[in-house]
C-alpha positions as CSV (number, residue, x, y, z in Angstrom):
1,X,6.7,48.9,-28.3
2,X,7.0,50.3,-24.3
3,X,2.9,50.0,-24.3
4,X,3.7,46.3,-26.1
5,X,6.2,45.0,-23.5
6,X,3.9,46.3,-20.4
7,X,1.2,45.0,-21.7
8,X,2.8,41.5,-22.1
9,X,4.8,42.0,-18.4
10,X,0.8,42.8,-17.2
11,X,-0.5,39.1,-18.6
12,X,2.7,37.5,-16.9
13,X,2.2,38.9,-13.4
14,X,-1.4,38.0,-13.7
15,X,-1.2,34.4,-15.2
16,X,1.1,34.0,-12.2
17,X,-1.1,35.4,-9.8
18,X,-3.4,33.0,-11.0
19,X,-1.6,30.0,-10.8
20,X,-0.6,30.3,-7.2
21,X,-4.3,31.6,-6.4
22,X,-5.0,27.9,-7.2
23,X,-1.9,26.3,-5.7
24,X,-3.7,23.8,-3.1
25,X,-1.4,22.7,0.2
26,X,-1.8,18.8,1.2
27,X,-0.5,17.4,4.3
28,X,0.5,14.0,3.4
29,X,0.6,11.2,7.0
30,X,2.7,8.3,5.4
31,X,2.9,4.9,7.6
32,X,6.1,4.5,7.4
33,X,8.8,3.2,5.1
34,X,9.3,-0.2,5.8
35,X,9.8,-2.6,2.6
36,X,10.8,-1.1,-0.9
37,X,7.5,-0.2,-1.8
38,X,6.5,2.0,1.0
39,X,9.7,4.6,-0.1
40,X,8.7,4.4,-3.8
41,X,5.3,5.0,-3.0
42,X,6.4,8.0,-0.7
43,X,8.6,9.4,-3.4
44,X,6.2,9.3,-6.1
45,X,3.6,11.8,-4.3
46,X,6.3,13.7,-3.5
47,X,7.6,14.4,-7.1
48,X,3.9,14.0,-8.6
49,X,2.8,17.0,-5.9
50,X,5.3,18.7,-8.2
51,X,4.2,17.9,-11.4
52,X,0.2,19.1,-10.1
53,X,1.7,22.5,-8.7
54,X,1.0,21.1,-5.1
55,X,2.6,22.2,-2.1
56,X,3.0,18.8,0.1
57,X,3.4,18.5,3.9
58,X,5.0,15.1,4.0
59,X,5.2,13.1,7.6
60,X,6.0,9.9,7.8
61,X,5.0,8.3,10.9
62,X,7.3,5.8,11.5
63,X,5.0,2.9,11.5
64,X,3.1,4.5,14.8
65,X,0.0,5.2,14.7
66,X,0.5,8.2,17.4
67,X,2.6,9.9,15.3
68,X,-0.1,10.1,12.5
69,X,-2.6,11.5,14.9
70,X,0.0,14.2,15.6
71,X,0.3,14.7,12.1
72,X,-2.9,15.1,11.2
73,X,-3.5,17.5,13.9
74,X,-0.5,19.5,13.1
75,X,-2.3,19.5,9.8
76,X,-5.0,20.7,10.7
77,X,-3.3,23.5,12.8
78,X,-1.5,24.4,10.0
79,X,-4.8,25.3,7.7
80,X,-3.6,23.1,5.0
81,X,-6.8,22.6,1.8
82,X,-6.9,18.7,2.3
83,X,-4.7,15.5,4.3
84,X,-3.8,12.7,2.9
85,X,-3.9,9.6,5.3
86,X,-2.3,6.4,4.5
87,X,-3.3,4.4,7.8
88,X,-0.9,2.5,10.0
89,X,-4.0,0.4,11.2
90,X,-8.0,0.4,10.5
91,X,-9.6,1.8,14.2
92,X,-8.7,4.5,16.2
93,X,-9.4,7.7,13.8
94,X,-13.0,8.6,14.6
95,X,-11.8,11.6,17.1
96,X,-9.1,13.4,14.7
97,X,-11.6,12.4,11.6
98,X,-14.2,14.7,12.8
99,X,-11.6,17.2,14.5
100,X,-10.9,17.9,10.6
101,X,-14.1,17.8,9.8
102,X,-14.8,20.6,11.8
103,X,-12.3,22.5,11.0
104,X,-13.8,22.2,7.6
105,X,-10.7,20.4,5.8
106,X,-11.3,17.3,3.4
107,X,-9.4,13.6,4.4
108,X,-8.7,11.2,1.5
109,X,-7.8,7.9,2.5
110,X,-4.6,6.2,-0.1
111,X,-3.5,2.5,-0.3
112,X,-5.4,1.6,3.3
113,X,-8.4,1.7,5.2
114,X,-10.2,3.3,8.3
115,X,-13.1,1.6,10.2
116,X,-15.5,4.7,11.5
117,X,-18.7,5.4,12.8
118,X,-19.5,7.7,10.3
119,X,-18.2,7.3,6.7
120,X,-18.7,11.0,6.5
121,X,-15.4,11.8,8.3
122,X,-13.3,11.0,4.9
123,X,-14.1,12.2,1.0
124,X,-13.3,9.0,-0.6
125,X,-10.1,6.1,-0.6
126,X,-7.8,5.9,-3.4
127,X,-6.0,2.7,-3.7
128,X,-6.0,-0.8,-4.9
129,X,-8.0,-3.8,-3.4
130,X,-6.3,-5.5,-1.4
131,X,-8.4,-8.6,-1.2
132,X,-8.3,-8.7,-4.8
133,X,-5.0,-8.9,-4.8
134,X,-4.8,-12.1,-1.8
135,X,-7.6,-13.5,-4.2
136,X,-5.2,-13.3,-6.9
137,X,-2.6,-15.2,-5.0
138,X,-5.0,-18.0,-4.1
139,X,-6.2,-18.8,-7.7
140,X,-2.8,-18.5,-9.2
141,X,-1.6,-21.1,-6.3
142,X,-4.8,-23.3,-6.7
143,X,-4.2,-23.6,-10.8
144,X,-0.3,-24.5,-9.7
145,X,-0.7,-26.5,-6.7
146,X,-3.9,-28.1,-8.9
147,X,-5.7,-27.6,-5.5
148,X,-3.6,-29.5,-3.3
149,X,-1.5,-27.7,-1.0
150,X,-0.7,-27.2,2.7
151,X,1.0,-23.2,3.2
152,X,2.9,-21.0,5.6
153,X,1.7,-17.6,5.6
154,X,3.7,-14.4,6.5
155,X,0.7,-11.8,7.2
156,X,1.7,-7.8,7.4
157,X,1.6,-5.9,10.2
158,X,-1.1,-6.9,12.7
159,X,-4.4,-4.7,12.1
160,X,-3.7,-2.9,9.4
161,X,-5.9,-3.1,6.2
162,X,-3.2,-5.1,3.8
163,X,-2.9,-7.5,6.0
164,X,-6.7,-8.6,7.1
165,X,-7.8,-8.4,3.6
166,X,-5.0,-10.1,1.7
167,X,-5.8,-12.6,4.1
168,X,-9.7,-12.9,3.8
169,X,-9.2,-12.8,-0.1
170,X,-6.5,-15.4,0.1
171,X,-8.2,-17.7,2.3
172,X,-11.9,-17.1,0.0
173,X,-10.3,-18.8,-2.8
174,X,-7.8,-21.1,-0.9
175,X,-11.1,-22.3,1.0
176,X,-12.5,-23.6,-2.2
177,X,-10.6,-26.5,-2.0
178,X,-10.7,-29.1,1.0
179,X,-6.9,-30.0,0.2
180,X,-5.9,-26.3,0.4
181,X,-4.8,-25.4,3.8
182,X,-2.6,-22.5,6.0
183,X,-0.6,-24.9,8.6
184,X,1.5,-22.3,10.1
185,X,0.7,-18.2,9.8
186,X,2.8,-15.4,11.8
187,X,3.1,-11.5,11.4
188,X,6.8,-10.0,9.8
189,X,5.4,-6.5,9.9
190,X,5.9,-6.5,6.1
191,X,9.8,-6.1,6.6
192,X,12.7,-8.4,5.1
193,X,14.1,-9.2,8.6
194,X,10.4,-9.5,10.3
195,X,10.0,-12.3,7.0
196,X,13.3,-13.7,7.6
197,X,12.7,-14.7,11.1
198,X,9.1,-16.1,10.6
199,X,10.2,-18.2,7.7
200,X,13.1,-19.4,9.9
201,X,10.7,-20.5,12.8
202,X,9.0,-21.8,9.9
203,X,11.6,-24.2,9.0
204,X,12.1,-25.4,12.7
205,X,8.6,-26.4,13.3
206,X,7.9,-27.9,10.2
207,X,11.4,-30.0,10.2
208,X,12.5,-27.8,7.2
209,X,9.4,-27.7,5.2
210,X,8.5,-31.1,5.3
211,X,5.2,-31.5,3.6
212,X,5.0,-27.5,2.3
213,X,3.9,-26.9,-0.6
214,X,3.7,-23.1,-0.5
215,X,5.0,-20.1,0.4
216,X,2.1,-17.2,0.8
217,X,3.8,-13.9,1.7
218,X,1.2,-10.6,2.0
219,X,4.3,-8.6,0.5
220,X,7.4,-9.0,-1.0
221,X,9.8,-8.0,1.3
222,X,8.8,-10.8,3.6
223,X,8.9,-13.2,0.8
224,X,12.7,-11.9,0.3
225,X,13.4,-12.3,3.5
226,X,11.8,-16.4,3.5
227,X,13.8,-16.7,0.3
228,X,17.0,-16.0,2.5
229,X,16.2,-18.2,5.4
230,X,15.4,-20.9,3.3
231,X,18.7,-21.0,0.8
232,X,20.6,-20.4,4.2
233,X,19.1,-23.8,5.1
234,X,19.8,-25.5,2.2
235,X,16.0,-25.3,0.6
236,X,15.2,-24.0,-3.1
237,X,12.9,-21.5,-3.1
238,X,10.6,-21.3,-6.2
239,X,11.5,-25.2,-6.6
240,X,11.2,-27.0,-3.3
241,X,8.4,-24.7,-2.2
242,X,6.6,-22.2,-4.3
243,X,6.8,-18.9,-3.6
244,X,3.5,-16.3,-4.1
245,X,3.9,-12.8,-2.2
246,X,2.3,-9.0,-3.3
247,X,4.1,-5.7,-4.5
248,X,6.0,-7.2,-7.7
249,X,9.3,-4.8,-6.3
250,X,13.0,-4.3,-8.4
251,X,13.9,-7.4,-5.9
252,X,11.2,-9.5,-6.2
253,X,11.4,-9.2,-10.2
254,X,15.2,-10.7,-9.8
255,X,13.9,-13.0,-8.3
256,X,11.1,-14.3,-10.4
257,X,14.2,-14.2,-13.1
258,X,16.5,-16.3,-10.8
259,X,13.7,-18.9,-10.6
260,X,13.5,-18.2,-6.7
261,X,10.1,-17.1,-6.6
262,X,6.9,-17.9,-8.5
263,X,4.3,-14.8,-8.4
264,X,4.1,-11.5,-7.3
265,X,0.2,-9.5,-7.7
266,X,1.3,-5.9,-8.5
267,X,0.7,-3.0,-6.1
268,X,1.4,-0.2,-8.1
269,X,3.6,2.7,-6.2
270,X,3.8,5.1,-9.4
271,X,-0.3,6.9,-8.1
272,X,0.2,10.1,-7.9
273,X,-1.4,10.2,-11.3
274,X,-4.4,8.1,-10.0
275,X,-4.8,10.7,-6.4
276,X,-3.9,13.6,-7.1
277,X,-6.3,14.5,-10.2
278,X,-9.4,13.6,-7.5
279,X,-8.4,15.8,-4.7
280,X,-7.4,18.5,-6.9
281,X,-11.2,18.2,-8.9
282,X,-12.6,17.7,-5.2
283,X,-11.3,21.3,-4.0
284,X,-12.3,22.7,-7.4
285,X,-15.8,21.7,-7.1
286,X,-17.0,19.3,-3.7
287,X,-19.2,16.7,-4.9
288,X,-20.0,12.8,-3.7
289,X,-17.4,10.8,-4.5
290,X,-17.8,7.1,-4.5
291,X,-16.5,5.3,-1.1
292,X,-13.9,3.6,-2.9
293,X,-11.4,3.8,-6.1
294,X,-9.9,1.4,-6.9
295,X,-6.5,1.2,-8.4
296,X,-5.8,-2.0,-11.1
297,X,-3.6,-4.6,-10.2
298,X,-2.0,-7.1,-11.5
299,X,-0.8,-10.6,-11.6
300,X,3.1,-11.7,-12.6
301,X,4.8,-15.1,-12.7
302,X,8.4,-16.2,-13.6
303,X,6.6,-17.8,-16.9
């Protein structure tokens, strides 16, 4: 029974052995955590690195895009097996990008994009597609509106990968149609207060949505923050103006319910499941990876 039990102790020791021979370390450089999906994104890696056996090194750069270069250099400093990069904006990562690259340690790009010289610098980007998803908008409005409307647009934050290709995808369908137009457009850095202030500059210069037919928001939060300033000045959202935004968040659902918006294209923030199993094969066994994954998304209306 003694020989029994130390052989069974023996396997233990080693099984464990094992597992933390394979126990990878990922630095994680999050943009920030404006909105509501941003935090439930962030929280999901962080308790899916714990389902995968993953030791993450979570920063979360505040929305600056300094404070991810630090990151990623602190990263890198640090030895860790791969970085995760979720970018605050598209240029300015060439330099650190190939810093990494010398040092020998994988980048995967989630939910945004980089613009570099050499597509080299980075394994592969996980995440939806973002123009899809401003398509999405546009054809759902276009089949509402029956291809007559005139829109006020609240774009993301200036530069950053959301934002310019919500935007192109929105405006590729919207452009279909000659009565289809954005009259008004202004940046509320995807926040509910940065929303609430464009839609209520929105109201002033279009003597309180006279003539709109649409609201187009590039996420939800700034669509929360429109519906807001437009009940505080007397306006029905959802009825008087319809209201299309992206992220389909707890809020945002309420208020497809309450009849106070109309759509919402889903940005799924539960990925861990879709990230982690690539990096994880990618360190077990480097291959080519295509450029691009793309995570589904979907389209949901108060219908």
């Amino acid at each position: 029974m003694l020989k029994n039990a130390l052989a069974g102790a023996a396997f233990a020791v080693s099984a464990l052995v094992c597992s933390t021979a394979f126990a990878q370390t990922i630095g994680f450089s999050q943009v920030g955590s404006e909105g509501d999906w941003r935090p439930a994104f962030s929280a999901n890696m962080q308790e899916s690195a714990k389902d995968y056996g993953i030791d993450l090194k979570f920063a979360n750069a505040q929305g600056k895009q300094e404070e991810q270069l630090r990151a990623v250099r602190a990263f890198i400093a640090q030895g860790v097996d791969a970085i995760i990069i979720a970018p605050v904006v598209v240029t300015g990562w060439d330099q650190v990008l190939q810093e990494a690259k010398e040092a020998e340690i994988p980048i995967f790009l989630v939910d945004r994009d980089v613009e570099v010289k050499d597509p080299s610098l980075y394994v592969t980007r996980i995440s939806a597609d973002f123009n899809l998803e401003g398509k999405l908008a546009g054809a759902w409005l276009a089949a509402e509106s029956k291809g007559t409307c005139k829109i006020v647009e609240l774009q993301g934050t200036t530069g950053s990968a959301p934002a310019i290709e919500r935007k192109k995808g929105f405006e590729a369908v919207i452009g279909q149609f000659p009565a289809m137009e954005i009259v008004a457009t202004q940046s509320g850095d995807f926040t509910t207060e940065g929303g609430k202030k464009v839609m209520e500059a929105f109201i002033k210069s279009t003597n309180n949505l006279d003539g709109i037919c649409a609201s187009f928001a590039h996420n939800d939060n700034m669509q929360l923050g429109a519906i807001q300033a437009m009940k505080e000045a007397g306006l029905k959202p959802g009825k008087d103006v319809l209201m299309v935004s992206v992220d389909y968040v707890p809020a945002i659902v309420e208020a497809l319910k309450a009849g106070e918006a109309n759509a919402s294209v889903e940005l799924r923030s539960a990925v861990g499941k879709f990230i982690y199993p690539v990096i994880l094969d990618y360190l077990k066994s480097p291959q080519e990876l295509p450029k691009w994954i793309v995570i589904p998304s979907d389209l949901h209306t108060a219908n």
